[in-house]
FILUMLO-336440 format. One record per residue (C-alpha): residue number from 1; residue in three letters; chain; z, y, x. Coordinates in nm, 2 decimals. Layout:
% residues N
<NUM; 'Ala'; 'A'; <Z; Y; X>>;
...
% end
This chain:
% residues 131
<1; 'Unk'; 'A'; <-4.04; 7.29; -6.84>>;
<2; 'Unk'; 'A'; <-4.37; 7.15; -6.79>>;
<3; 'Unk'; 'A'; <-4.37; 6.84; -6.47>>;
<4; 'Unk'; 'A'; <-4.61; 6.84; -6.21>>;
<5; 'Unk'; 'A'; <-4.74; 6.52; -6.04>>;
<6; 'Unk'; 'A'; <-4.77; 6.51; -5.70>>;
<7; 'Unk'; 'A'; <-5.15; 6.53; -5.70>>;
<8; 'Unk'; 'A'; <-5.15; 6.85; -5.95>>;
<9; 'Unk'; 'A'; <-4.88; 7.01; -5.68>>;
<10; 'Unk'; 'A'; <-5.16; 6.92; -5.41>>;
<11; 'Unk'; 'A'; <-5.41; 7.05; -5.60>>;
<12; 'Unk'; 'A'; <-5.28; 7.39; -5.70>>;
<13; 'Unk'; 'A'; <-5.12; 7.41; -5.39>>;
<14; 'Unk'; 'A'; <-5.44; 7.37; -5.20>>;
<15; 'Unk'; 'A'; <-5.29; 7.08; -4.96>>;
<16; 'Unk'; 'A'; <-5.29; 6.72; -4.93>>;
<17; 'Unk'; 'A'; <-4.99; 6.48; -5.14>>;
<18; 'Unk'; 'A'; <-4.92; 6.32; -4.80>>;
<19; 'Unk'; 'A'; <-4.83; 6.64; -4.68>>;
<20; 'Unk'; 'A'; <-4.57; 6.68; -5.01>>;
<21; 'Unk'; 'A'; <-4.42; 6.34; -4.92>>;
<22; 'Unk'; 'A'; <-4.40; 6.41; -4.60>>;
<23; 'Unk'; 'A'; <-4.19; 6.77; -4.65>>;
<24; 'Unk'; 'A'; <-4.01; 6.59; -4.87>>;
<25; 'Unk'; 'A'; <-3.91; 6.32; -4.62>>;
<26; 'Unk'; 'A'; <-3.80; 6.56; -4.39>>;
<27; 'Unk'; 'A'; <-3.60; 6.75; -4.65>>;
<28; 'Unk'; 'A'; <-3.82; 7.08; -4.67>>;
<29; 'Unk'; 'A'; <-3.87; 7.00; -4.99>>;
<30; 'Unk'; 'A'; <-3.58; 6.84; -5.24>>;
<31; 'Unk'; 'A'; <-3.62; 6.54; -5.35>>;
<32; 'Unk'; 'A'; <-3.87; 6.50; -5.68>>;
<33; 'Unk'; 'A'; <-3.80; 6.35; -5.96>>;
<34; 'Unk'; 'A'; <-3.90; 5.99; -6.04>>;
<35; 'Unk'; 'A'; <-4.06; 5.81; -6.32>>;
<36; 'Unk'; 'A'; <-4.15; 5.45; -6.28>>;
<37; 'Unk'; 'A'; <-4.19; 5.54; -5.95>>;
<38; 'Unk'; 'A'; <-4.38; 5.83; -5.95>>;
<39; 'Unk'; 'A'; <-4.27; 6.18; -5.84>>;
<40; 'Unk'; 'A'; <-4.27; 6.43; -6.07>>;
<41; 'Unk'; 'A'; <-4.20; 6.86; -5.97>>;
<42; 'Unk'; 'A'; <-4.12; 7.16; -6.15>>;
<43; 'Unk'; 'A'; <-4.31; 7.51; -6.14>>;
<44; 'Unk'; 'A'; <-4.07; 7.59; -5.83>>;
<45; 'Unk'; 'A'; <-4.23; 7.40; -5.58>>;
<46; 'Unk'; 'A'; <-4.49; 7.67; -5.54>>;
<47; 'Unk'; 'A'; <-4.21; 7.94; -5.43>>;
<48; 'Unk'; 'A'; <-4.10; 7.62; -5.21>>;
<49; 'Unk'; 'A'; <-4.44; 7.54; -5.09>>;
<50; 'Unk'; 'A'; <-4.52; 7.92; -5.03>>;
<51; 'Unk'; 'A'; <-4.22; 7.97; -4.79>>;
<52; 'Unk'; 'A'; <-4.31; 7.71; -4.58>>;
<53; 'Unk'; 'A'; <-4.69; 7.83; -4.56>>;
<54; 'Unk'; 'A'; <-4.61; 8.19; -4.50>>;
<55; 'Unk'; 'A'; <-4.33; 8.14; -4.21>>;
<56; 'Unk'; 'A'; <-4.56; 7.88; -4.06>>;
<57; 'Unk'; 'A'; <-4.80; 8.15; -4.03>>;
<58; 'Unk'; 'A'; <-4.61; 8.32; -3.89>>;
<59; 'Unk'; 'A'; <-4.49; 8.08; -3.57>>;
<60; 'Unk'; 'A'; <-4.25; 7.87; -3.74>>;
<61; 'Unk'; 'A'; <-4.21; 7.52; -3.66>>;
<62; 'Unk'; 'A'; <-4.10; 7.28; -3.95>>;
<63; 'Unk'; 'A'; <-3.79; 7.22; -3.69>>;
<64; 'Unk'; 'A'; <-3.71; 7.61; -3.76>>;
<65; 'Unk'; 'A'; <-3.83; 7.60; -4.13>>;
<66; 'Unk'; 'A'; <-3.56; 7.28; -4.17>>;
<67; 'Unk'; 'A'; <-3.28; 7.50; -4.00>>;
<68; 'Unk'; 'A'; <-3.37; 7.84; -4.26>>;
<69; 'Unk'; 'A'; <-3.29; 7.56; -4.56>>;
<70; 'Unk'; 'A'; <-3.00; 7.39; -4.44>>;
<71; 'Unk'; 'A'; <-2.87; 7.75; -4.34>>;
<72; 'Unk'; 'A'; <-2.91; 7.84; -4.70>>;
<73; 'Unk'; 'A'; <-2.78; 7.53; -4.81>>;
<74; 'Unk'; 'A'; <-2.47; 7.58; -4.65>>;
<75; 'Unk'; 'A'; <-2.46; 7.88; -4.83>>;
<76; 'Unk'; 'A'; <-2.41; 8.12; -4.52>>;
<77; 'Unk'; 'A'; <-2.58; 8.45; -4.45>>;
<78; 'Unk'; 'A'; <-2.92; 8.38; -4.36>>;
<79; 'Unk'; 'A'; <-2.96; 8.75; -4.19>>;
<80; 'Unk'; 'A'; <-2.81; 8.65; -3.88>>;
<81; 'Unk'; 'A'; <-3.03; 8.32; -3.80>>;
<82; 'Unk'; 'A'; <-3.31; 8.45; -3.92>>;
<83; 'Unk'; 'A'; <-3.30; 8.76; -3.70>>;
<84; 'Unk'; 'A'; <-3.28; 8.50; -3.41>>;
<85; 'Unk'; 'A'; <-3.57; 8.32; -3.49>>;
<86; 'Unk'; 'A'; <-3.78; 8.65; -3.57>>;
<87; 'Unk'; 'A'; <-3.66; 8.76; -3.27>>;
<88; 'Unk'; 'A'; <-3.74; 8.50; -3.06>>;
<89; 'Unk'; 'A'; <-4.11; 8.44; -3.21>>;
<90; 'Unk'; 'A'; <-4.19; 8.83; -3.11>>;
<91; 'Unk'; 'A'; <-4.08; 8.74; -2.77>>;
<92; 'Unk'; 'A'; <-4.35; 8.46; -2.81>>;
<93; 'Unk'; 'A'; <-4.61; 8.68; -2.96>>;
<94; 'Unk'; 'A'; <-4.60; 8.95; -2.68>>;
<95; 'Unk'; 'A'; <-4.63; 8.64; -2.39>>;
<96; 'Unk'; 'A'; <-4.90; 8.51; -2.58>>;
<97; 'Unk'; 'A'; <-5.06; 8.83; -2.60>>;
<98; 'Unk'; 'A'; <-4.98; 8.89; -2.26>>;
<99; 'Unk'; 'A'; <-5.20; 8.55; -2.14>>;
<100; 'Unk'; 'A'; <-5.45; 8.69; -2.39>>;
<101; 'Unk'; 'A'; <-5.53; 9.02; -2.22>>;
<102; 'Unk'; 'A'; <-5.53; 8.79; -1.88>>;
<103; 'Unk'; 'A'; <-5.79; 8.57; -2.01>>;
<104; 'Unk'; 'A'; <-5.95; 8.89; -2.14>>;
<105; 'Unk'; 'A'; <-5.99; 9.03; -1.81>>;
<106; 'Unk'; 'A'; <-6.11; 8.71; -1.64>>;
<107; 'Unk'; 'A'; <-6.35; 8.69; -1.86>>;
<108; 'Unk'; 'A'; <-6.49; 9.00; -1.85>>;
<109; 'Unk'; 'A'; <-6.54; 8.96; -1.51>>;
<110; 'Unk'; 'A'; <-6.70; 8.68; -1.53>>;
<111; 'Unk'; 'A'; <-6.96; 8.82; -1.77>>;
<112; 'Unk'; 'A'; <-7.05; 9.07; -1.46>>;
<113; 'Unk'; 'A'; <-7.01; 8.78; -1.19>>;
<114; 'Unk'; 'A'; <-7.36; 8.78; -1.05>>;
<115; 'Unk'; 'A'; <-7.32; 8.43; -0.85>>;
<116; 'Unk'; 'A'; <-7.59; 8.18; -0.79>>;
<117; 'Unk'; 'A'; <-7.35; 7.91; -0.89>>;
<118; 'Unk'; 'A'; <-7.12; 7.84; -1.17>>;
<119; 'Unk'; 'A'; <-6.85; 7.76; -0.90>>;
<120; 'Unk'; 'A'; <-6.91; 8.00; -0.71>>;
<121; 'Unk'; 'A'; <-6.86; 8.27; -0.99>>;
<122; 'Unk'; 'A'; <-6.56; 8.06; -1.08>>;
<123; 'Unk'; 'A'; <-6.43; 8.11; -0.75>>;
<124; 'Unk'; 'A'; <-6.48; 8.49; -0.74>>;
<125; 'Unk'; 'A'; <-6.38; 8.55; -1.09>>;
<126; 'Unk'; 'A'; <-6.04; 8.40; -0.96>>;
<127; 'Unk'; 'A'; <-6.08; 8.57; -0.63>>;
<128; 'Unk'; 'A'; <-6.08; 8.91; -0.82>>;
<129; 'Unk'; 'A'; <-5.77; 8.83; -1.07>>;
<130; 'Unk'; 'A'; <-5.56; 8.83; -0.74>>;
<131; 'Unk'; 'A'; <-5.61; 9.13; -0.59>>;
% end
């Protein structure tokens, strides 16, 4: 099986080698192989390296990322934590979206504000979001 260096891995993997060694330190990623000194990967660090990308996309922290992989190193059901943590990030979706629509709206009225000032308009586009 063919080994990667690090800056091949970076390279394919569109990202920076500080940002391997740095998963790495913090265990996202296993530890790489060494020779004289230099760290060496197989072709899995792209599955690896894909995980993190895609459930950082969608909301997960690299705390949250670390607790899927020691889950699954601990060999136990990975359902039930994950569920959690899905759940919990569409609970932070819809409050997001939520402040979203708010901000929508302010805005909005803002664009129809007809103020001479921008603190005035300010103040009546807040005026308005309280009624």
């Amino acid at each position: 099986m063919q080994q990667l260096s690090i800056s091949m891995v970076a390279k394919q993997a569109g990202i920076k080698a500080s940002t391997i060694r740095y998963y790495e330190e913090i265990n996202l990623l296993p530890p790489a192989a060494r020779e004289n000194g230099r760290r060496y990967y197989d072709q899995q660090i792209f599955e690896r390296l894909a995980f993190i990308r895609t459930t950082q996309r969608l909301g997960f922290s690299l705390h949250e990322i670390q607790l899927l992989f020691q889950h699954e190193q601990q060999q136990a059901p990975l359902a039930g934590l994950w569920r959690q943590l899905a759940k919990q990030k569409l609970a932070d979706l819809s409050q997001l979206l939520e402040q979203a629509s708010h901000v929508q709206q302010l805005l909005q009225r803002g664009l129809r504000c007809r103020c001479a000032t921008l603190e005035t308009c300010v103040h009546c586009v807040l005026q308005h979001c309280q009624d």
